[in-house]
Residue, then its C-alpha position, 0 to 999 in steps of 0.5 A: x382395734x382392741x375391740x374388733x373381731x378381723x374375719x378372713x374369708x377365704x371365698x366370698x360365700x363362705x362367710x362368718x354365718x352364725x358368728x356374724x348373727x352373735x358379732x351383731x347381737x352383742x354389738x362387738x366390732x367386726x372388720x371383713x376382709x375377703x381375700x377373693x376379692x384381693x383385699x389386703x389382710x391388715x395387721x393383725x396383732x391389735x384386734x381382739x381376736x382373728x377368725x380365718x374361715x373355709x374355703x376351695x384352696x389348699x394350705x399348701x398352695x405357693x400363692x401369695x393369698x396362702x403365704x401371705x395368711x401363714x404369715x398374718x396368723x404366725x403374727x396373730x399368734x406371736x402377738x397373742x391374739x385369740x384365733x379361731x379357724x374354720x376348715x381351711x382356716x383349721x388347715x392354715x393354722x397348722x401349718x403355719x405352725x409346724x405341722x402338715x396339711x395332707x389329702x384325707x384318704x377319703x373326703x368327707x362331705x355333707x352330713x353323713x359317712x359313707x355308711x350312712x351313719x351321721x358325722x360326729x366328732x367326740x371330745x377328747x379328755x383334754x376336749x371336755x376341759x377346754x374353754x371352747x366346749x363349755x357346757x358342750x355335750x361329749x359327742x356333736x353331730x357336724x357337717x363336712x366339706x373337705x379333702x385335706x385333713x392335718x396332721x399336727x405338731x408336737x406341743x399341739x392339743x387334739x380336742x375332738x377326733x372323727x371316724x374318718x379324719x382323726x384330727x377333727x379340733x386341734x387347740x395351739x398354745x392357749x388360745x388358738x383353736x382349730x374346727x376341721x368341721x363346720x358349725x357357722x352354717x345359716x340356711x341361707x348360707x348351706x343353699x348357697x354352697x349347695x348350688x356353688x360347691x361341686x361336691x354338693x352339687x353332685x348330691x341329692x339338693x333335696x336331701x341335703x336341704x331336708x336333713x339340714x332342716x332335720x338337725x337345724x335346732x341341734x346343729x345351730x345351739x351348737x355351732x352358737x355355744x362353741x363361738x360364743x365360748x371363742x368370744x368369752x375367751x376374748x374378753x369381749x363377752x362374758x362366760 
């Protein structure tokens, strides 16, 4: 498996997007492994990198699909493996780790703040250093879908802040990286939540569909530079 990239989904439709476009492009192996369909997440200390994704559930959850990540991601990570998350896969990593998962004093969702003015997330001093924003402007124009937000451990890094939820990329060791905020999206995936998330069914579909396609070049050079700078740290492309 030394080769192989293990994807967690969480959800069905909250899949890898953009990262699944790059795992094909450059011809890197991927194994899926969709917990809401109760698959067994494998072991995952000998594969060349673990990427856990978003999903409805809360990292604080007692069941055996949250326990059971918590404790494939310690395992990943004691062993050294390159992991990426994504929302709740930011949540989960954290907390498995030894800080705390806790509801956001607002939520944030879809692309713009309560005022109207687009999400962002900035760079922190140590952001602008780190090998997943090389190259990376100093401010990224984002989406949001969340409720909780981390507050992470001592010893964890803080690579980019948001106006609302501070704690926007979070790095763990050397090689670990959480994204509170999504940058994976395709078309085809965003329609797809817009009709399944309550949140975004709630907003205008119109507007959502027309600002994602207002942003679409920005938001998808960006979301592919952070994973292909993931995949540089792995080993399995290059810089």
């Amino acid at each position: 498996m030394s080769g192989t990239i293990l994807v967690v989904q969480n959800i069905s439709h909250e899949g890898p997007g953009l990262l699944a476009n790059l795992l094909e492009e450059h011809a890197i192996n991927v194994e899926l492994c969709d917990l809401s369909k109760s698959e067994p997440i494998p072991d995952p200390s000998g594969y060349a990198a673990m990427v856990v994704l978003g999903g409805p559930q809360s990292a604080n959850d007692a069941t055996p699909q949250i326990t059971g990540e918590l404790k494939a991601i310690d395992k990943a990570l004691d062993a050294g493996v390159p992991y990426l998350g994504i929302c709740l896969g930011l949540q989960l990593l954290v907390k498995a780790r030894g800080g705390s998962v806790v509801k956001c004093h607002q939520k944030e969702i879809g692309f713009r703040e309560p005022d109207g003015e687009p999400f962002m997330v900035e760079l922190t001093g140590d952001g602008k250093q780190d090998a997943l924003f090389l190259g990376m402007p100093e401010r990224l124009r984002v989406f949001q879908l969340h409720g909780e937000t981390v507050e992470p451990a001592k010893g964890m890094t803080l690579l980019a802040t948001g106006r609302g939820c501070k704690h926007q990329v979070v790095r763990v060791g050397s090689n670990a990286w959480g994204l509170q905020c999504h940058f994976e999206m395709t078309p085809a995936m965003f329609e797809s939540w817009i009709g399944i998330d309550a949140d975004l069914k709630a907003m205008n579909r119109d507007e959502l569909l027309a600002e994602f396609e207002a942003i679409s070049e920005e938001y998808t050079e960006t979301g592919r530079s952070i994973l292909l700078n993931f995949l540089a740290v792995t080993g399995l492309v290059k810089p």
